[in-house]
C-alpha positions in Angstrom: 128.1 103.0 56.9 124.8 104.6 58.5 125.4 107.5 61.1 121.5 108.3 62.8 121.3 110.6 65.5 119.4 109.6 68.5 117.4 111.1 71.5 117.2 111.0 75.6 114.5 110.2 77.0 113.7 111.4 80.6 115.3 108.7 82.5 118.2 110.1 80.3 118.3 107.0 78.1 119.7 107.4 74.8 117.3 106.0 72.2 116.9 106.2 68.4 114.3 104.4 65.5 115.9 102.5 63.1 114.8 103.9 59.4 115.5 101.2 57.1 116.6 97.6 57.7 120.5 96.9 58.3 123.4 95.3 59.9 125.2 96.1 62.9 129.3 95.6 62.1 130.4 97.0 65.1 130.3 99.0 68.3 132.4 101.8 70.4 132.2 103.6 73.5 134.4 106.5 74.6 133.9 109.1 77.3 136.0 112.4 78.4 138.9 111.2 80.7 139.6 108.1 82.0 136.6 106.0 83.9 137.3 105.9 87.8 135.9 104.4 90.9 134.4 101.2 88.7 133.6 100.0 85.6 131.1 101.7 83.2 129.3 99.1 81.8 126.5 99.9 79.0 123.8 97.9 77.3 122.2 98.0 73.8 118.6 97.3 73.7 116.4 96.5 70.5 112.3 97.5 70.8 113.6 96.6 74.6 115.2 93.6 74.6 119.0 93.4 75.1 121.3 92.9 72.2 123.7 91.0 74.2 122.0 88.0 75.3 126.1 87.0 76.7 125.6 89.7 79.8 129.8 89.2 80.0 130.1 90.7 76.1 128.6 94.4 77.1 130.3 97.2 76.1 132.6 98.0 79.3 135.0 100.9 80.1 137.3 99.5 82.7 138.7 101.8 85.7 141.7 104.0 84.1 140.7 104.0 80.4 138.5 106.2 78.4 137.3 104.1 75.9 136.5 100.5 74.2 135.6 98.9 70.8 132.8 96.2 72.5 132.6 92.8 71.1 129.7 92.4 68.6 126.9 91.6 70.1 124.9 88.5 69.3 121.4 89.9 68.1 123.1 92.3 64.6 119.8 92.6 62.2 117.8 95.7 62.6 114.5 96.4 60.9 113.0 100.1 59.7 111.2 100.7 62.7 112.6 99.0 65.4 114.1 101.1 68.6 117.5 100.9 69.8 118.3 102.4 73.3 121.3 102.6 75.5 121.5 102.0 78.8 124.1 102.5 81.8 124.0 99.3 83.1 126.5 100.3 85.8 127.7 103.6 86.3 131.8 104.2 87.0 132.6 108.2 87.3 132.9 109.8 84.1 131.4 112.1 81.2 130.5 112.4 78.1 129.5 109.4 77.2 129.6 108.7 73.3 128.3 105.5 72.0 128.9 104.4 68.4 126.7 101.8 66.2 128.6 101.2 62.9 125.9 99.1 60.2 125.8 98.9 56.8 122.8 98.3 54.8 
């Protein structure tokens, strides 16, 4: 299990560098209180290039929940230097968005 810390950028993009080549097993997306208004629907992007080539499999908080564990996504294999970013795809009301990438090496 590999826990990296990442960055925002100034579009307020999450983004971190992969260090050394792995797997991703799983992902998770939580925020504080329960999403309103409409979905929050997120995307994980390799060196640019989504990670869920099936646009339906994105991580996505529905209206009156606070959090999901997203199906895998179909693109797993990260390489020591490669760039993962995470972006708000479309945006429901809430904060504190926390996005976890569980790999193993």
């Amino acid at each position: 299990c590999v826990s990296i810390g990442g960055s925002l950028d100034d579009t307020q993009n999450a983004f971190i560098q992969i260090p050394f080549t792995m797997t991703i097993d799983s992902v998770s997306v939580a925020c504080s209180g329960n999403v309103s208004v409409s979905d929050l629907i997120i995307d994980i992007n390799k060196n640019g290039t989504t990670l869920y080539t099936t646009q339906a499999n994105r991580p996505t908080i529905t209206t009156g929940t606070s959090s999901v564990t997203a199906t895998d996504p179909d693109v797993t294999s990260l390489t020591a230097g490669d760039i993962l970013s995470v972006d708000i795809d479309q945006v429901g009301t809430a904060s504190n968005l926390m996005v976890t990438i569980i790999c193993t090496l």
